[in-house]
MIMAR-556543 format. One record per residue (C-alpha): residue in three letters; x, y, z. Coordinates in steps of 0.05 Angstrom, whole numbers, plus 32768, in hexadecimal, padded with zeros to 4 digits. Example, Ala and Ser with C-alpha at 12.3 -4.5 7.8 and 13.67 -1.06 7.14 Angstrom:
2
ALA80F67FA6809C SER81117FEB808F 
end
This chain:
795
UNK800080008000 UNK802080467FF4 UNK801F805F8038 UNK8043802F8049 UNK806B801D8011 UNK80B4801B801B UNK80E880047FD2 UNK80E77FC78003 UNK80C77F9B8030 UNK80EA7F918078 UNK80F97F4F8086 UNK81097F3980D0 UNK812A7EF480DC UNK80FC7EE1810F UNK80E97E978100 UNK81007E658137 UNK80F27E208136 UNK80CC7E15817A UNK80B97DE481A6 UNK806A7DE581AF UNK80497DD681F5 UNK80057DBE81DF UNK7FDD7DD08225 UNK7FB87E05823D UNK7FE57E30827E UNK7FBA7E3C82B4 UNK7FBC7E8582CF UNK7FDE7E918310 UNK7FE77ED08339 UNK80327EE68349 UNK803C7ECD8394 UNK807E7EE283A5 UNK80A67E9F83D4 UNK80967EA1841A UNK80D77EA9844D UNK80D87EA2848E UNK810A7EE08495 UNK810B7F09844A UNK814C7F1B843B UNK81557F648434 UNK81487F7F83F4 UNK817F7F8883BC UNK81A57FD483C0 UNK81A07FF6837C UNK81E3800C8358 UNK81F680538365 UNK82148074831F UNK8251809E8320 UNK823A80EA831E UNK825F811C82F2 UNK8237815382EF UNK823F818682B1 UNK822181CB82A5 UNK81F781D6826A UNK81E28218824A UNK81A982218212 UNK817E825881FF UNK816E827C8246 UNK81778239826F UNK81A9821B8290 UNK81A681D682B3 UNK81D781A182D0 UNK81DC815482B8 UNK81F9812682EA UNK820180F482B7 UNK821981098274 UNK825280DE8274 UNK822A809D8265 UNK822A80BB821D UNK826780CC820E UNK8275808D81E1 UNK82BD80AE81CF UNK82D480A88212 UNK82F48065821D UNK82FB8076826C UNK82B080848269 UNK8299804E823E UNK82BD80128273 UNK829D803C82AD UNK825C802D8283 UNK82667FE4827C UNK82717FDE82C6 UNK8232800482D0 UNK82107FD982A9 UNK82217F9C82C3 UNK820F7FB88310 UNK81D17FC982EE UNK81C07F8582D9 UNK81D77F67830D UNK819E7F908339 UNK816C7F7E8306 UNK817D7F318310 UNK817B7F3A8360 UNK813A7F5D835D UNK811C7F338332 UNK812F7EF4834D UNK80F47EDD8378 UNK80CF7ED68334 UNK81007EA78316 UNK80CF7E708310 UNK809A7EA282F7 UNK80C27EB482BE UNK80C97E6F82AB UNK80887E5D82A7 UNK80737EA08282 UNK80A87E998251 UNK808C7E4B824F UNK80427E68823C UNK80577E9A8208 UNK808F7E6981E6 UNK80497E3B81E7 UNK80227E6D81C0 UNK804B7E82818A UNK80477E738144 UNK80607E29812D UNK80677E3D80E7 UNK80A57E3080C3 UNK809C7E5F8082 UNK807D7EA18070 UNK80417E9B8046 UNK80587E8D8009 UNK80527ED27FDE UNK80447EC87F94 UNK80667EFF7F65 UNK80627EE77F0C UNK80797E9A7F12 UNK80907E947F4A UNK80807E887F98 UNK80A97EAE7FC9 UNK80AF7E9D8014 UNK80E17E8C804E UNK80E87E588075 UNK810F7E3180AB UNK813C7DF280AC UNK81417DCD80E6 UNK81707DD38116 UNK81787E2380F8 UNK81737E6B8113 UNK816D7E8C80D6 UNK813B7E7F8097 UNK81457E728053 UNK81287E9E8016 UNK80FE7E6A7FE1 UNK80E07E697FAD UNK80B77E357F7A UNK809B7E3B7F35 UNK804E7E3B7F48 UNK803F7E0F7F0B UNK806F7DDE7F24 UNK80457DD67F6A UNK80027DF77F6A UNK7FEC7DDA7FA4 UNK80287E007FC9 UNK7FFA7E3C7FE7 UNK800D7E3D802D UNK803F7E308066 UNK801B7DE48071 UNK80407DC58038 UNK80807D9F803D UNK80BF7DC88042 UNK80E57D9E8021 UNK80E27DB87FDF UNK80E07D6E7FC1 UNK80AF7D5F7F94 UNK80997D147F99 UNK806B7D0D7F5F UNK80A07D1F7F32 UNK80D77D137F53 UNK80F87D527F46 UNK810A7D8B7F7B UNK80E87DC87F6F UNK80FA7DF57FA7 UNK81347E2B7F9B UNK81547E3F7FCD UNK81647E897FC6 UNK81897EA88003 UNK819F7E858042 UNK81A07EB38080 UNK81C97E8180A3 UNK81FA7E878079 UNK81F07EDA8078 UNK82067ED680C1 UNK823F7EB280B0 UNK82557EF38083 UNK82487F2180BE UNK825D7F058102 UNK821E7EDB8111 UNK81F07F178105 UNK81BD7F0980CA UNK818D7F4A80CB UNK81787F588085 UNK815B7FA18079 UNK814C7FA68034 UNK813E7F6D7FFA UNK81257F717FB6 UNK81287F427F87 UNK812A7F527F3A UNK80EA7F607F0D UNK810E7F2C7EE0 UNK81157EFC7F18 UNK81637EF77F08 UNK817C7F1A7F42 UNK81777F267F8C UNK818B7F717FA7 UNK818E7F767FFE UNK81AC7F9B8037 UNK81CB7F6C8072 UNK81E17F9680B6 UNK82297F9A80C1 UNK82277F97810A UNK82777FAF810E UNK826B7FE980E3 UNK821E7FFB80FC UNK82067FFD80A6 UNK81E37FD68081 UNK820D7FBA803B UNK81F17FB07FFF UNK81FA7F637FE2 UNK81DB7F547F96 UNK81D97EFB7F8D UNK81CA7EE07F46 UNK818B7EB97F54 UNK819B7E877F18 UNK81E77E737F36 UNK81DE7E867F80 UNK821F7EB67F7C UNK82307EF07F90 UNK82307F247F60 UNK82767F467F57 UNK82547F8E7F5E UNK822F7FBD7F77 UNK82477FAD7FBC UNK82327FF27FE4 UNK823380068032 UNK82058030805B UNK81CF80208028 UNK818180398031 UNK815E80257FFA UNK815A7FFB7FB3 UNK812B7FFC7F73 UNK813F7FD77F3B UNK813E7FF07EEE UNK81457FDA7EA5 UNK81247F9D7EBC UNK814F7F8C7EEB UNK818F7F9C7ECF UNK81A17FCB7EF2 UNK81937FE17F3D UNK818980227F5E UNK81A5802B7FA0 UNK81AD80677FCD UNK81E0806F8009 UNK81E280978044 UNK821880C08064 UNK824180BD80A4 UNK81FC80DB80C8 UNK81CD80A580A9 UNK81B580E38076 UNK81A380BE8038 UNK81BB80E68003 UNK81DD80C87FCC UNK81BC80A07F8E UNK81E5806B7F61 UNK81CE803F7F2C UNK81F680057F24 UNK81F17FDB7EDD UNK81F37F867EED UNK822C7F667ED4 UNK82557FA27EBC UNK82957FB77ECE UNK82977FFC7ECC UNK828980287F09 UNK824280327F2F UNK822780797F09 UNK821980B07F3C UNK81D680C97F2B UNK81C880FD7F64 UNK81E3810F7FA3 UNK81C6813F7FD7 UNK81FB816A7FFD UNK81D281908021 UNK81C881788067 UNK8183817B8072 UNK816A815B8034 UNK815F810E8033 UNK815380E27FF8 UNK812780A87FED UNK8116807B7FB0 UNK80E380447F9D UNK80D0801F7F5C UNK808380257F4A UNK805D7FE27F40 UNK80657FDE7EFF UNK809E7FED7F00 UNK80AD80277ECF UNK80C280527EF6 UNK80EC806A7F34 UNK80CD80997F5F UNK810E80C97F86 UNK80EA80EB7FC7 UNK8114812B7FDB UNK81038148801A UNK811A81788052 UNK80F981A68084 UNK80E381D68054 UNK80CC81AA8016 UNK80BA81627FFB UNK80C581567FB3 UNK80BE811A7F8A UNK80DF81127F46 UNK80DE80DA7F0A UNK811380AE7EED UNK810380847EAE UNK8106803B7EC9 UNK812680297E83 UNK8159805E7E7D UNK816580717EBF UNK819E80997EA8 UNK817780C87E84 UNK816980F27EC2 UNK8132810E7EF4 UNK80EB81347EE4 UNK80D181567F19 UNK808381437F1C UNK806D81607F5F UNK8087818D7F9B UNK806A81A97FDF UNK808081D48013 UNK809A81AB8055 UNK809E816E8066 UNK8060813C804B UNK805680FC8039 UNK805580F27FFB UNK805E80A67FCF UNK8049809D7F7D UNK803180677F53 UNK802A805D7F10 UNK7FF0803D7EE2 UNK7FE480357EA1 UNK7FFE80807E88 UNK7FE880A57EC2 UNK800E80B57F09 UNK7FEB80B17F51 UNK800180D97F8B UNK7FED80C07FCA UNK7FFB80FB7FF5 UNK7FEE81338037 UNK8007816B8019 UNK7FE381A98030 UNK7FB181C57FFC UNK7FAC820E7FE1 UNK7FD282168015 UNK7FA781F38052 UNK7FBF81BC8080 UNK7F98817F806F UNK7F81814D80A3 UNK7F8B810D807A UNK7FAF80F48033 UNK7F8580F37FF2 UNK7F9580E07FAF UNK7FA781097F70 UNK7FB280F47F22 UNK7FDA81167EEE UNK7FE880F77EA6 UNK803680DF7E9A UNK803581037E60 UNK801B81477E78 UNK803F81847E51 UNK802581BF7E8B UNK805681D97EB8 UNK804F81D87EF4 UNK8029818C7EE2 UNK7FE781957EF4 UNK7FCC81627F2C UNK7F7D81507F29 UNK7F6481357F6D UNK7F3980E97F65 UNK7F0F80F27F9E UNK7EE881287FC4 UNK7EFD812A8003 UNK7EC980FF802E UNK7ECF81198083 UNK7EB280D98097 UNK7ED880A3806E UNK7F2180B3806D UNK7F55808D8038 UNK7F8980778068 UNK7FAD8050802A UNK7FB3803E7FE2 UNK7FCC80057FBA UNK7FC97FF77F69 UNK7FC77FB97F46 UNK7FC57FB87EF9 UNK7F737FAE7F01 UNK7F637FCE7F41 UNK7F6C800C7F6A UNK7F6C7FF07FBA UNK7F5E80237FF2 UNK7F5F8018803E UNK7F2B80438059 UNK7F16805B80A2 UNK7ED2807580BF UNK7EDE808A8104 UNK7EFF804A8127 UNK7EE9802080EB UNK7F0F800380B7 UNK7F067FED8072 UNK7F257FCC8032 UNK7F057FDB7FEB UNK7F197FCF7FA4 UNK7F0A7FFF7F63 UNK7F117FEE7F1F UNK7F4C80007EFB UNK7F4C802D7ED4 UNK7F24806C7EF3 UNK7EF580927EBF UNK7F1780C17E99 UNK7EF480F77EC4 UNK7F1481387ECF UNK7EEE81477F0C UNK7EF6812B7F53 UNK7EBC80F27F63 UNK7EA280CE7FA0 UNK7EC1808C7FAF UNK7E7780717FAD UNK7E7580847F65 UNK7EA780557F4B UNK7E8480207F73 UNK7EB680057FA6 UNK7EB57FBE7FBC UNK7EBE7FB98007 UNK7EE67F7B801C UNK7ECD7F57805B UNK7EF87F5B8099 UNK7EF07F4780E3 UNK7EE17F718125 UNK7F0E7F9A8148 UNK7F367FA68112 UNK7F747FD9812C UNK7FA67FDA80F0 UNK7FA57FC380A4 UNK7FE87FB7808B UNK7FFB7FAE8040 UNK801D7F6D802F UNK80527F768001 UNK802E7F787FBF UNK80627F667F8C UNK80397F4E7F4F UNK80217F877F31 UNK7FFC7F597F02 UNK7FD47F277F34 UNK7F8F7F427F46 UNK7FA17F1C7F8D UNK7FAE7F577FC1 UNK7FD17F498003 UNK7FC47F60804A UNK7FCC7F5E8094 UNK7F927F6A80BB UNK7F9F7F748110 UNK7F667F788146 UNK7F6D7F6E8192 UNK7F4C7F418198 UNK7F647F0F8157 UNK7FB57EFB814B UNK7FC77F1F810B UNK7FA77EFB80C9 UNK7FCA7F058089 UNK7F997F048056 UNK7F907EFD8008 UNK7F587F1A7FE8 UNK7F4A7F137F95 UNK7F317F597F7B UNK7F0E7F307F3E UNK7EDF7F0A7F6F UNK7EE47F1A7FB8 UNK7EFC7ED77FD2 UNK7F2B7EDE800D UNK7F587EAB8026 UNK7F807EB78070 UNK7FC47E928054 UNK7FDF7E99809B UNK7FCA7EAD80E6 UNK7FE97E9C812D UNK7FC17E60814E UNK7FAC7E4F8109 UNK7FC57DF98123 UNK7F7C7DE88129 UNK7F757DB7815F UNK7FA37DEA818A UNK7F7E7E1A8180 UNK7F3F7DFC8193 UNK7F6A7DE881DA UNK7F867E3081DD UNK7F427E5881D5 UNK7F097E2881E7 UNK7ED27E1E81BB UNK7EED7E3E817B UNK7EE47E0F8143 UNK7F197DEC811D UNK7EF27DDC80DE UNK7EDC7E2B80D6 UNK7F1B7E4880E2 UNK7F3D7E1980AF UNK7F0C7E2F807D UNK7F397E49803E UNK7F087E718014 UNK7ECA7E9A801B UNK7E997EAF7FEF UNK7E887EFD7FFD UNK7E547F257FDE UNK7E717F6E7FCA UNK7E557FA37FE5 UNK7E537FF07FC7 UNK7E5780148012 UNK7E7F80038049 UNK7E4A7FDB806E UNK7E6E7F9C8068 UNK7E5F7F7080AB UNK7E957F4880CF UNK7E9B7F0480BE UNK7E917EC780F0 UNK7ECC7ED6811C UNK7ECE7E87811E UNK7EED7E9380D2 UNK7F1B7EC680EA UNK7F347EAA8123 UNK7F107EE08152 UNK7F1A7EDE8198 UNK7EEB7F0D81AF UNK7EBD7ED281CD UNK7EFA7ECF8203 UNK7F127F0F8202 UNK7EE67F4C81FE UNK7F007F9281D9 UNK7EDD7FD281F4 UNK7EE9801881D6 UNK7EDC80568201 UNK7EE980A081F0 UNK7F0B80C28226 UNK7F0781108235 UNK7F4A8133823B UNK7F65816F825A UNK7F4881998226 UNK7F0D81728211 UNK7F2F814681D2 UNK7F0F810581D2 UNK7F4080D881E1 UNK7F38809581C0 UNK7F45805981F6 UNK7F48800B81E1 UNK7F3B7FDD8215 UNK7F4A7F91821B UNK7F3F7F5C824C UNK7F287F138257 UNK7EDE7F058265 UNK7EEB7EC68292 UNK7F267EE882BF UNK7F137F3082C2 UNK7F027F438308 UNK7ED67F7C8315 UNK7EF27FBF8338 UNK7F357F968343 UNK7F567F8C8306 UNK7F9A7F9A8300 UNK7FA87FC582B8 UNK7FE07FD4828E UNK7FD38012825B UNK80038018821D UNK800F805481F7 UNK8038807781C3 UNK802680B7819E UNK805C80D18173 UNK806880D48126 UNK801C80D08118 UNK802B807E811E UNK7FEB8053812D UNK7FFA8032817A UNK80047FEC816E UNK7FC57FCC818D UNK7FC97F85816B UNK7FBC7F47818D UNK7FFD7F3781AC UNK80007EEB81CC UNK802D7F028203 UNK7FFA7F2A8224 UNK7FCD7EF5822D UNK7FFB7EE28265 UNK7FDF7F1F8287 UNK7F957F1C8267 UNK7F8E7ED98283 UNK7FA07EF182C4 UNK7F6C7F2182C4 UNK7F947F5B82AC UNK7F7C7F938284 UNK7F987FB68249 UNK7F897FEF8233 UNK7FAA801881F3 UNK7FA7806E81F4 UNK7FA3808C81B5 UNK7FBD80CC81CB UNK7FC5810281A2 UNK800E81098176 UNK7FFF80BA815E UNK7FDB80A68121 UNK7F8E80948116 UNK7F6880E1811D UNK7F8E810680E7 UNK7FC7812E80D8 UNK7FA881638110 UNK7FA881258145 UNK7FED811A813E UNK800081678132 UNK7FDB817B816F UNK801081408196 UNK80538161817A UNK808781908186 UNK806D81C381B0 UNK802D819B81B7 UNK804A816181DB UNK802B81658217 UNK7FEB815B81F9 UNK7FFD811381F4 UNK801781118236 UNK7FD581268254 UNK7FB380FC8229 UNK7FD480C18241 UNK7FC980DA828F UNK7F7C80E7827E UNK7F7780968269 UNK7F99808582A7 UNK7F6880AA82DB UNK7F31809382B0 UNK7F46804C82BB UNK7F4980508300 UNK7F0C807F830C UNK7EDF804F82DF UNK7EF7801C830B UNK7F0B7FF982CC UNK7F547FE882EF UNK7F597FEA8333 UNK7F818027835E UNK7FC580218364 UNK7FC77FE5832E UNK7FD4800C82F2 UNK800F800082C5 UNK80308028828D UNK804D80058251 UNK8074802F8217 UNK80A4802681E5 UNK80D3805681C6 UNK80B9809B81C2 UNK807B807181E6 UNK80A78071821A UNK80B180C3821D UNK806980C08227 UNK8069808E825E UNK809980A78288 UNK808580F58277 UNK803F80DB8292 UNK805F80BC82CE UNK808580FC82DA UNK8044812A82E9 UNK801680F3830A UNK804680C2832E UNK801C80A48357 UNK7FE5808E8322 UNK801080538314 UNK802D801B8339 UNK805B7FFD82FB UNK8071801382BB UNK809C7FF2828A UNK80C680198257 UNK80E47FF68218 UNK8126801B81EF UNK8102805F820D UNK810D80A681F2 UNK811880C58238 UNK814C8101822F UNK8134811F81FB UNK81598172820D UNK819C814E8203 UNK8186811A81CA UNK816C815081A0 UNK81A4818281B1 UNK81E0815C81A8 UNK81D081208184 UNK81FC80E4818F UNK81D280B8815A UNK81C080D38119 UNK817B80F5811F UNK8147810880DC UNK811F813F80C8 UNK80E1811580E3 UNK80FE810F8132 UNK810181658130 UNK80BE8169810E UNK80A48143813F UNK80C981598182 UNK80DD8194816C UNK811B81C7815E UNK813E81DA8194 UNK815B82168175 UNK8115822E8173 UNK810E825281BA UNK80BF823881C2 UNK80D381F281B0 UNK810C81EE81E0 UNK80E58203821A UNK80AF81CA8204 UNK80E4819881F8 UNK810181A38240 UNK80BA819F8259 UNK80A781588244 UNK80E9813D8248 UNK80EA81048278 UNK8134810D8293 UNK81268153829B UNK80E3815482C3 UNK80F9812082FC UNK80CD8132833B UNK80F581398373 UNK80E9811983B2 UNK80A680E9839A UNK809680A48395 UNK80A1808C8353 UNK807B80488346 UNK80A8800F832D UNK80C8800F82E4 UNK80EB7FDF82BC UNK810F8004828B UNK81317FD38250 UNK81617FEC821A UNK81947FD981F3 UNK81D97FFB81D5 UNK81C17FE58191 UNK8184801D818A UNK81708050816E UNK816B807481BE UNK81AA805B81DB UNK81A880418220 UNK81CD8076823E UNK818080968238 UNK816E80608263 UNK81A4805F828F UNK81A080AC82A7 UNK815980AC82AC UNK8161807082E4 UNK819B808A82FF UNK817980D4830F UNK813780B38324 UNK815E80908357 UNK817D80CB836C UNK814080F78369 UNK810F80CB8383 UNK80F880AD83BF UNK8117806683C1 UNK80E7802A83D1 UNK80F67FE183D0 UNK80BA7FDA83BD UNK80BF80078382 UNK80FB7FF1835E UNK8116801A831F UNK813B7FE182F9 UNK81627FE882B4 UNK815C7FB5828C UNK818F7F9E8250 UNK817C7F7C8219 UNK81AB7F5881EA UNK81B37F7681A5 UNK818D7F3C8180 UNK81507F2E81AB UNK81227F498168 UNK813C7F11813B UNK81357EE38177 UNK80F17EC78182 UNK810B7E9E81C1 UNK812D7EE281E0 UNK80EC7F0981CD UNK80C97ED881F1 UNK80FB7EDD8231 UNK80F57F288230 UNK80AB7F268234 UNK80AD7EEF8266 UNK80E07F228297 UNK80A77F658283 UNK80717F3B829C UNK808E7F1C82D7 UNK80A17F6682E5 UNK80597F7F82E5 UNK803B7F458310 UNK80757F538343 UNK80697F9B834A UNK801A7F9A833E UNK7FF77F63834B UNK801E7F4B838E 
end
């Protein structure tokens, strides 16, 4: 979909061979061991303090600990590892009455997860794509098979072997073994980028150089299994192929992670990789993505102050750039091509005027008028917004919204030769069906341009993510693959849900013209919303927004006026919070948890206003936001007082411990993950490389106003002295994008600011660099959260 579209598709190496425990883990309470004499509780580690004056603007203010950053000081750096191990250490100690806790948590969510051994098996001309795992491996394997060789091949169920019986031949090829990736780079196979040729000759990706922190750029002849002899690039973004795959587009960053350099690099020649454009000034960034059909490569050029997106001929790429559209600021902008005519999917302002939401404008390739002249599709419609666009060579595919509703419908391709804008309801949509609940609708990849087969992710709450393929041509949907889908599990796992309906391939659907499509039988989607109940409320803020508040828990275990809750939230970058059915959390539902999700302002779902009213100086609308779902929580007697936890991640976790900084009493636990926590310093003097997008979003600090806001919501900076702070498990990891000397100050000053409690304990947390690829570690992690939160709240 062109939201989301990236030149590639991001592939995580998460597929582990597990062991599956076929029973059903009773829920237990945390009961800490009973001791005749309890030893005295573990003493936290005491940092070193080396306190520096800093002066900005009108302000001046002392950090105790900048030297946990300074990652040129060898001195400073051992002093750090030291720390660090005292640190975990005190986490262990802490932690160790719920050793056998652990255990078993980590026991029920190993139990839970997925047991397939490939990825739904993607088909793109010929041939079927997917990935798989060998026995006895960490990593998977890229596949493929000619789909006239083994029609029956259509989803992870069928033998891995790659052997076909009937004829005795073998008719899997293997393509690219990860295994054998991490053999290249120290036993590190992360692979950020991968395209494979519109030929099907060649194989372009991006594996992470651990040693040099960039991503290099590998190109394997698909036909031999080599290595090609060039183009072999570091600190590589992005990748579009051209000429039909004979030669590849590639762009590269600089030292700051800027991408800002483009090279086109002809297969099989000698001669040297042509430089085709190269930004030098700072603040502009470059980005580049093939259309569909591949004619074309689209070159995004943004920077504060303006987003332009120019043309290269897909077969002559050498013969240079059109400019085709431009806009003041930074906006999201992403264009497709279709039979003669280009699409902009964008949220560009109009005449002038901030929009709330993207629309869709047309222009003919050929068009002689400059400026080109842009005609919008639709009029604009307040009450169903297009949150997305995809194009087949038949069909125009939007994902819509209406309020808290979403939707899926196909057009006909191609659109009337109008020259006016129409109603969606006038090219007479076709509204795919889809279950309750829905939170999120993710594009699958979407190679062929040529199927009439779309692909798509749909998430609820209350359901484990279905990936889903629905044909355009006739409205039969198929879920090729959803967690819990091993029927007879399943059936053990959530009770009464049937086996035979859930295994049901196809359905018949009747289109409809509106978007009054029903929900299907959750039975056939796998629902669990006869176990598990989803409420939504509306929540008043500060100011009066409507805060929109998601709330999940189990209908068996819930227990009235004395449920324990854990409330997640995020709100930055105008990013939907991740609200998905996640099995780990049934460890907590089942235990008669609640969870609830804030959509607080500055996070995606209301509009470009929602998330501009949650940025820059607007930040602590979020932060109120968040508190307002809290105290309603506890007032509606939804969770009981003094049982409410906080869970964020990343700039969630700003929000979190901002929120935790004004009220810290309305919680007992919070957990923060990789946390954005000093953000004066972070955005001042950047250690890691930051974008355009972090200062559009948090703000300039050279701008007096959004200094003065940044130092207001900035956890590390708003520490209350001489409180109570509830307990916090804070977890980060050297290898992030917020270093974990932002996690290690903010524990270190809350310590030293705060009133210290046994009872309360401020651990940190450190994660190994891997645990994303690592299914098992994810699963340990989770286990160590959630043993956390029992501890601290439900003892």
């Amino acid at each position: 979909m062109l939201r989301h579209l990236r030149t590639t598709v991001r592939h995580r190496s998460a597929i582990i061979l597990w062991h599956h425990h076929n029973h059903y883990h009773r829920s237990a309470k945390y009961n800490p061991p009973k001791t005749a004499n309890p030893p005295s509780p573990p003493k936290p580690p005491k940092a070193p303090q080396k306190p520096q004056t800093f002066t900005f603007h009108d302000v001046t203010w002392e950090d105790s600990y900048p030297w946990m950053s300074s990652l040129q000081d060898k001195v400073a750096m051992r002093h750090m590892d030291m720390y660090m191990e005292q640190e975990e250490k005190y986490t262990e100690a802490v932690m160790s009455d719920t050793e056998r806790l652990q255990t078993k948590l980590q026991s029920e969510m190993a139990s839970r997860l997925n047991f397939d051994l490939s990825t739904p098996p993607l088909r793109w001309g010929p041939w079927l794509y997917y990935r798989r795992v060998e026995e006895g491996k960490q990593y998977p394997v890229l596949c493929r098979r000619l789909a006239s060789l083994n029609e029956e091949f259509i989803s992870h169920k069928s033998p891995s072997s790659g052997f076909d019986f009937t004829s005795g031949k073998r008719i899997e090829q293997k393509l690219l073994d990860y295994n054998q990736e991490a053999e290249r780079f120290g036993g590190y196979a992360y692979e950020e980028l991968s395209e494979i040729s519109p030929d099907h000759k060649f194989l372009a990706y991006t594996m992470y150089d651990k040693d040099n922190d960039y991503f290099k750029l590998s190109v394997r002849n698909l036909n031999s299994g080599a290595l090609c002899s060039k183009p072999h690039a570091n600190r590589v973004s992005n990748l579009a192929w051209v000429k039909d795959g004979q030669a590849l587009l590639y762009v590269i960053t600089d030292e700051n992670k800027r991408p800002y350099r483009i090279y086109c690099s002809m297969i099989g020649s000698t001669d040297e990789d042509v430089l085709l454009l190269e930004e030098q000034d700072e603040n502009v960034y470059v980005n580049i993505r093939h259309t569909k059909d591949f004619h074309f490569v689209t070159v995004n050029t943004f920077s504060p102050t303006f987003s332009k997106v120019f043309l290269i001929n897909a077969a002559d790429p050498f013969s240079g750039m059109n400019l085709v559209w431009e806009s003041e600021g930074i906006v999201h902008c992403v264009l497709e091509h279709h039979q003669g005519y280009l699409y902009l999917f964008t949220d560009a302002p109009k005449d002038g005027q901030i929009v709330d939401s993207h629309y869709l404008l047309r222009s003919p390739v050929d068009s002689s008028s400059n400026p080109r002249i842009w005609e919008n599709v639709f009029i604009a419609d307040q009450n169903l917004v297009i949150e997305d666009v995809d194009f087949c060579n038949s069909h125009l595919v939007l994902i819509t919204r209406e309020g808290r509703k979403y939707g899926i419908c196909s057009v006909a391709l191609p659109l009337p030769g109008w020259k006016q804008a129409v109603h969606l309801r006038e090219l007479q949509p076709h509204f795919l069906p889809l279950p309750k609940h829905v939170c999120n609708i993710s594009p699958g990849p979407n190679y062929d341009y040529y199927s009439k087969t779309m692909r798509f992710t749909i998430s609820s709450p209350v359901m484990p993510d279905a990936v889903v393929d629905y044909d355009l041509s006739n409205g039969k949907w198929n879920i090729v693959q959803q967690q819990n889908m091993l029927h007879e599990r399943t059936r053990i796992l959530y009770g009464t849900a049937l086996s035979s309906a859930i295994a049901e391939k196809t359905t018949n659907v009747k289109f409809s013209s509106m978007n009054d499509v029903k929900s299907e039988d959750g039975n056939l989607w796998n629902d669990l919303s006869e176990f598990y109940a989803c409420e939504h409320h509306d929540v008043s803020s500060y100011d009066g927004a409507m805060v929109p508040l998601t709330i999940v828990y189990s209908r068996k275990n819930r227990k009235d006026n004395q449920s324990p809750g854990l409330l997640h939230g995020h709100g930055a970058f105008g990013e939907i919070l991740d609200k998905r059915w996640r099995s780990e959390l049934k460890s907590l539902l089942d235990r008669g948890w609640i969870v609830a999700y804030a959509d607080v302002r500055g996070g995606g779902g209301g509009g470009k206003k929602w998330h501009h009213d949650g940025r820059r100086t607007k930040k602590q609308n979020s932060i109120k936001d968040y508190i307002s779902c809290a105290k309603y929580l506890v007032e509606k007697e939804i969770v009981q007082e003094n049982k409410l936890a906080g869970w964020g991640y990343s700039v969630g976790g700003l929000l979190v411990a901002s929120a935790i900084n004004c009220c810290p009493d309305l919680f007992r636990a919070a957990v923060l993950k990789v946390p954005f926590l000093d953000a004066t310093n972070t955005l001042l003097y950047p250690i890691l490389p930051l974008t355009a997008a972090d200062y559009e979003e948090f703000g300039y600090p050279g701008d007096i106003d959004e200094f003065h806001a940044i130092r207001k919501f900035s956890p590390y900076d708003n520490i209350q002295k001489d409180a109570l702070y509830p307990a916090v498990l804070v977890s980060s990891s050297f290898n992030t994008r917020f270093g974990v000397w932002e996690a290690a100050k903010w524990v270190a000053l809350v310590r030293e600011q705060t009133i210290y409690d046994p009872k309360h304990p401020i651990l940190l947390n450190l994660m190994i660099d891997i645990v994303e690829e690592n299914r098992y570690l994810q699963c340990k992690e989770s286990a160590l959260e959630t043993a956390f939160l029992l501890k601290t709240v439900d003892s």
